[in-house]
C-alpha positions, 0 to 999 in steps of 0.5 A, spaced: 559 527 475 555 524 481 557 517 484 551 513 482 552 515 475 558 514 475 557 506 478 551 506 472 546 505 478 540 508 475 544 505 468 540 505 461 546 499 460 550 494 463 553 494 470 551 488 474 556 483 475 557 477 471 554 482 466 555 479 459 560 483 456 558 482 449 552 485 452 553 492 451 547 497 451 547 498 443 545 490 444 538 488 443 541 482 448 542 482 455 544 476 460 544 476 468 542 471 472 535 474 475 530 479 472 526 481 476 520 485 473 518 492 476 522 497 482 515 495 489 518 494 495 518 487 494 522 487 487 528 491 490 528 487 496 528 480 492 533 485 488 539 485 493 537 478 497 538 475 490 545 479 489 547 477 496 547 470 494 551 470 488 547 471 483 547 477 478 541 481 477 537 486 473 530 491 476 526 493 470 521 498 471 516 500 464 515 507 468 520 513 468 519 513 475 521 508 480 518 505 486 512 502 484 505 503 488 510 502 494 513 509 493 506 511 494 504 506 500 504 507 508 511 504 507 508 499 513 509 491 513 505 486 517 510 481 520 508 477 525 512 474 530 517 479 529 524 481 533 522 487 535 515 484 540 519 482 545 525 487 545 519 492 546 515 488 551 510 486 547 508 477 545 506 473 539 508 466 537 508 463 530 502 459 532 498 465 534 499 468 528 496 461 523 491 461 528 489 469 525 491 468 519 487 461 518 480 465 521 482 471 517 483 468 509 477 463 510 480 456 507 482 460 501 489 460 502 493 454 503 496 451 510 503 451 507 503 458 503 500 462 511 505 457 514 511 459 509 509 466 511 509 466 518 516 462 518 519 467 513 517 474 514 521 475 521 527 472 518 526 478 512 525 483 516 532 481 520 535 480 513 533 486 511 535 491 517 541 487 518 544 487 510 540 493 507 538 500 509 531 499 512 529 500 519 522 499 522 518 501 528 513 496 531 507 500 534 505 497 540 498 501 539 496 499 532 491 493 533 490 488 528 484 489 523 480 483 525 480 485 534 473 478 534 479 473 530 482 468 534 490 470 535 488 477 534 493 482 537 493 488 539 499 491 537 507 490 534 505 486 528 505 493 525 511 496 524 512 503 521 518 504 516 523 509 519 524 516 516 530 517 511 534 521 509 533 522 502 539 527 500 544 520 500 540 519 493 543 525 490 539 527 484 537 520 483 531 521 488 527 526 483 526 518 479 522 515 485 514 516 485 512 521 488 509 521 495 502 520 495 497 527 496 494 522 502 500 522 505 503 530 506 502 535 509 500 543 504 501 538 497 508 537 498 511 535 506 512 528 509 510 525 515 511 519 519 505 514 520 506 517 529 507 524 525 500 523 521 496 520 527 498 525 532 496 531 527 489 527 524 487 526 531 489 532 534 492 529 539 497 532 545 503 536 542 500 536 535 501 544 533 509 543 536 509 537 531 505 541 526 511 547 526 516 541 527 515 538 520 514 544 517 520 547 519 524 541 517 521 542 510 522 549 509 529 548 513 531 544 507 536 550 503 539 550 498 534 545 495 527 548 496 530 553 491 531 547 487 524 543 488 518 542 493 520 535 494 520 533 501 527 530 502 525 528 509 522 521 506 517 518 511 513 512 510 512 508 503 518 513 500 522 512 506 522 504 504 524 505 497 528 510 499 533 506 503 532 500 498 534 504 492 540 506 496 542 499 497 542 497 490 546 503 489 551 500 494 550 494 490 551 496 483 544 493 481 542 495 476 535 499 475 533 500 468 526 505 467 522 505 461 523 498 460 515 495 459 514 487 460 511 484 453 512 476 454 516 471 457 521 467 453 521 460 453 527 455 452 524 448 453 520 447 458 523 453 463 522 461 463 529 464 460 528 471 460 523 476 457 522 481 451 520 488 454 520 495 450 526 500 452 525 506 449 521 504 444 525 499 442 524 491 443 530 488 447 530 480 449 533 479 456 536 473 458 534 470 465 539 464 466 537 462 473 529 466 473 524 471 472 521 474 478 515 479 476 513 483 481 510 488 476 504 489 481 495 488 480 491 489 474 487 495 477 488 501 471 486 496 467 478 496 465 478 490 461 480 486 467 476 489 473 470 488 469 471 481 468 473 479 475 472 485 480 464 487 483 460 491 479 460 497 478 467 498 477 472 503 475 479 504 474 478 511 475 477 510 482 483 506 484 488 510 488 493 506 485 499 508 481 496 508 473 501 504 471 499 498 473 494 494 468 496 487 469 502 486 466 506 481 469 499 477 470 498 477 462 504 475 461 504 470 466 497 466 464 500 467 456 506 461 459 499 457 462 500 460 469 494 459 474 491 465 477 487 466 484 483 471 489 481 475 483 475 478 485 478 480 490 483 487 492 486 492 497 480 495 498 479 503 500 473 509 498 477 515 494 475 521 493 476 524 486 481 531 487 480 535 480 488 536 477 491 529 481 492 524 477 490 519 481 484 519 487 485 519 494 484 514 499 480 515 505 484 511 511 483 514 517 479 519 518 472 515 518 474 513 524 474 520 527 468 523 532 463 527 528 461 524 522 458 519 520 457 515 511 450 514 508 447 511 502 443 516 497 437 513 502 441 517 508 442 511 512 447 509 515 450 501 513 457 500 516 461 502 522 465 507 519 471 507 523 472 499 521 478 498 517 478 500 510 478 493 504 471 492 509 468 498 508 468 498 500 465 491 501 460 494 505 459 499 500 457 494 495 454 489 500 449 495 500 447 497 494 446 489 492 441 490 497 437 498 496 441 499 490 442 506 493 450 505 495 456 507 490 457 513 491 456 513 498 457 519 502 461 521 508 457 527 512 460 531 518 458 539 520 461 545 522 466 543 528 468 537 525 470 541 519 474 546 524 478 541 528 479 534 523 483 534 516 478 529 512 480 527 506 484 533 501 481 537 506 486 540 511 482 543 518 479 549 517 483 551 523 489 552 518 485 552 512 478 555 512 473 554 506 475 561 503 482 558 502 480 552 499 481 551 491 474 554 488 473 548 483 473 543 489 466 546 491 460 541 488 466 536 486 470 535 493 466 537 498 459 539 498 456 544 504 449 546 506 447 551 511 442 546 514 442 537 513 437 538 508 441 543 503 446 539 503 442 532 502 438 536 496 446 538 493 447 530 493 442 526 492 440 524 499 434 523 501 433 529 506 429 525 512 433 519 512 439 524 513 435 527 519 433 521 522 441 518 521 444 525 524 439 524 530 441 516 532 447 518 532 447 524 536 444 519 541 449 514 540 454 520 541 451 521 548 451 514 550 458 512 547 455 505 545 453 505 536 447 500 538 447 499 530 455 499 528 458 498 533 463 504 532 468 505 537 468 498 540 474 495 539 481 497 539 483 498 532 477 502 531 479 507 536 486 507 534 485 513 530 479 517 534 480 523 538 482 520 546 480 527 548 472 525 546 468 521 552 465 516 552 467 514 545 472 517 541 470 515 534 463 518 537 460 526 537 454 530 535 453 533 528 450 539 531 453 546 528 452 548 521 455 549 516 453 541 514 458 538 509 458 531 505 464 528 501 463 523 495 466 516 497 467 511 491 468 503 492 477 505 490 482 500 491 490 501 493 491 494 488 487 488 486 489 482 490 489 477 485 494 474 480 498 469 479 498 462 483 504 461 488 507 456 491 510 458 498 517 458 495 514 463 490 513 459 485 508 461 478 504 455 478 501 452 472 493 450 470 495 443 472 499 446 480 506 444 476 510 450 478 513 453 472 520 452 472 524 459 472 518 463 474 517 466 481 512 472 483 510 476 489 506 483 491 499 484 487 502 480 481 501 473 485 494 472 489 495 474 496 497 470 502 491 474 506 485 471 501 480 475 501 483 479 507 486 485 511 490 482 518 493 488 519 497 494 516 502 493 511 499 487 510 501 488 502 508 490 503 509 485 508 508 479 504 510 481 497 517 482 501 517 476 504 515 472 498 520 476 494 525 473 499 524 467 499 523 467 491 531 470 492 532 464 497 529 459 493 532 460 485 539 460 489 538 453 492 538 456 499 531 451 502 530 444 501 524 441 500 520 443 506 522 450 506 528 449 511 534 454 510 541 450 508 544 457 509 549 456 515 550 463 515 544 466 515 545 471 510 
């Protein structure tokens, strides 16, 4: 029998230490110091911290799958102020950082929740590559979103997760969330974040590094006979992956299909909750806290109707379908604030027919050669801007023209050939002929001239002319006079250098002429449950609820209504998970500061 069977690691039963022993698994009541609800980035890393400082744990997650939405993420975390800037040669400071934090979140968060996670997320990131399985890269290249923000840097505070190798998961593996189709190469292999730059942009190297990624997949004997999974673990699953094997280590137990139904009260504190396991109802004590880290409510259609922008679909969300609010629910059943709820981690999607979930489009708007209109063919935002503003544009537009929402990303026949665009690989390595017959008229559009195309979807044919043709101008000049694009260093991170003067500008010039759909999707919601900079759930009335912490989509977000950098999700939904560990065990006093002389 494998070892993490054997230590009960991915246990249907007991396992933890100080585990009840009359809690056996046939009992409907189990007692652990700390349940933390959900298996993200942010849950597992609460997880070990709180073992680490003496307390028992139990992960509970409703899917049959862990990982959450991290699983299938970037696997990228947003630290400011980190160690690696000054070992790699890069600066920042903690004042930098609160002077961009405060411009970037508009008054909406409080001075001692950004001052909190500025202080704390170093000392995590250090935790966490000292004491569990995670290592990060900085990118000294990868600029914070908002270049014009006092305290904007131009790289380092976003750091890249380390690949990992997946075969030290034995089987257990084949129970993490998938990598999202966004992030492999044919359907099926992984790559790092500086793997897929260099292969979107076509960058220098990239055919070696194409047949290095590819080789290594194929290379994976005798497991390809067994699955197409990717055991090379890159980015969101190289994260869970290294967390998973931690717990491992540790003898945490993980608990699948075990869904959160409510908080159980005793007194005036959160003593555990009540979930479904197997279809059947158990009560699970918390003697010390609940940490709910179920993620946002973006599956749940009752819910983004009441909070978020209109229209809206769960449909469009490239986030794991599992993630209907649960632990928000929960949450504002016991009294708990909520905050940020209009807000989300804003991306458009494509829909690919047979995938359970649409795609997000990151990057590649970024690229020279395309261009996004509405239904009236204009242009209404510079499409290589980051992600979340970009769907705020969308909708910014149709508030004004109602022609938005779908809004279009057009490019031409050489784009096509040299660039990746969406599920689309390049048609250098996969011409049209190649690709699934039921995507043509869903995925992508094609039209021998721009007006064929606009008739296909519903654009107005000399808007799109005039479009195509001032931005052919701007391509020439290298300066965007209406958007801007290309003007600033995150913008040109992911353009093609080898494009002048701009590389996020080129002419649409050769037919065929090709259009992808683009939604107003999101990778989460933003809002959710009001913390205090100790992670504590607050109450209607401000009053943390004692015995109640939260972090990740499940707590309103430290970046407002914002997006400072990437990995400005997990970042702080492990930094609060963190801290919530470190509070629940007595390890701050009342300003935040640590007691832990050893600095565990």
């Amino acid at each position: 029998m494998p070892m993490f069977f054997q230590r009960g690691l991915l246990d249907d039963g007991p396992g933890a230490p100080n585990h009840s022993p009359q809690d056996d698994d046939d009992s409907p009541h189990h007692r652990f110091d700390v349940i933390v609800v959900g298996s993200g980035a942010g849950a597992m890393l609460a997880a070990c911290r709180a073992h680490d400082l003496g307390q028992s744990v139990l992960i509970v997650e409703k899917t049959n799958l862990y990982g959450g939405t991290s699983a299938v993420s970037g696997g990228g975390v947003w630290i400011p102020n980190n160690d690696h800037i000054a070992r790699d040669g890069g600066q920042d400071s903690a004042e930098d950082a609160l002077m961009y934090l405060r411009a970037a979140t508009q008054g909406e968060v409080s001075e001692t929740k950004l001052r909190a996670y500025v202080a704390h997320a170093p000392e995590m990131l250090r935790y966490a590559e000292a004491r569990t399985h995670v290592r990060y890269r900085a990118n000294p290249f990868y600029a914070d979103y908002y270049q014009a923000l006092p305290g904007a840097k131009l790289g380092y505070r976003s750091l890249d997760a380390e690949p990992f190798d997946g075969r030290r998961l034995g089987d257990d593996i084949l129970k993490m969330r998938e990598t999202s189709p966004t992030m492999l190469i044919f359907g099926r292999v992984t790559m790092s974040t500086s793997e897929a730059v260099t292969l979107l942009s076509r960058a220098p190297g990239w055919r070696k590094c194409a047949i290095a990624v590819l080789g290594k997949y194929w290379l994976d004997f005798p497991w390809r006979l067994r699955s197409r999974r990717d055991r090379r673990l890159n980015m969101g699953s190289a994260l869970i992956g290294a967390l998973r094997l931690s717990l491992m280590e540790r003898n945490i137990p993980l608990w699948l299909n075990t869904a959160l139904d409510s908080l159980l009260f005793e007194g005036d504190r959160v003593a555990g909750i009540t979930a479904r396991r197997n279809g059947r109802t158990v009560k699970l004590h918390a003697t010390r806290a609940v940490i709910l880290a179920t993620g946002g409510f973006e599956s749940n259609q009752a819910m983004r109707e009441r909070y978020l922008p209109k229209p809206t679909l769960a449909q469009w969300t490239g986030a794991p379908r599992c993630n209907t609010g649960d632990g928000i629910v929960a949450g504002m059943n016991v009294g708990a604030a909520v905050a940020n709820m209009q807000h989300a981690w804003w991306t458009p999607t494509i829909q690919v027919p047979g995938e359970e979930k649409p795609r997000g489009l990151f990057s590649e708007r970024a690229l020279p050669g395309c261009l996004v209109v509405n239904r009236l063919g204009r242009r209404f935002a510079n499409e290589a801007q980051d992600y979340l503003d970009f769907v705020l544009a969308m909708y910014d537009d149709h508030a004004k023209t109602g022609a938005n929402l779908p809004a279009w990303m057009i490019f031409d026949a050489r784009f096509r050939r040299k660039y990746n665009a969406g599920p689309l690989v390049s048609g250098s390595l996969m011409p049209d002929f190649l690709l699934p017959r039921r995507w043509r008229g869903k995925v992508y559009f094609r039209g021998e001239t721009l007006e064929q195309l606009a008739a296909q979807i519903g654009v107005d044919a000399d808007g799109l002319r005039q479009s195509v043709e001032r931005i052919n101008a701007f391509a020439k000049t290298g300066v965007d006079l209406d958007f801007h694009k290309g003007s600033n260093a995150y913008d040109t991170f992911y353009g093609d250098h080898s494009v002048k003067p701009n590389p996020c500008l080129a002419p649409l010039e050769q037919g065929p002429f090709y259009a992808l759909r683009l939604d107003a999707g999101d990778i989460g919601t933003k809002g959710g449950l009001q913390t205090d900079e100790f992670s504590r759930v607050l109450s209607e009335a401000g009053e943390p609820i004692p015995g109640l912490y939260a972090t990740g989509n499940t707590s309103a977000s430290v970046t407002g209504p914002s997006y400072p950098g990437a990995g400005a999700t997990l970042g702080p939904a492990m930094t609060f998970g963190f801290i919530a560990a470190n509070h629940l065990a007595g390890v701050y006093d009342a300003q935040g500061k640590s007691l832990c002389s050893d600095r565990r």
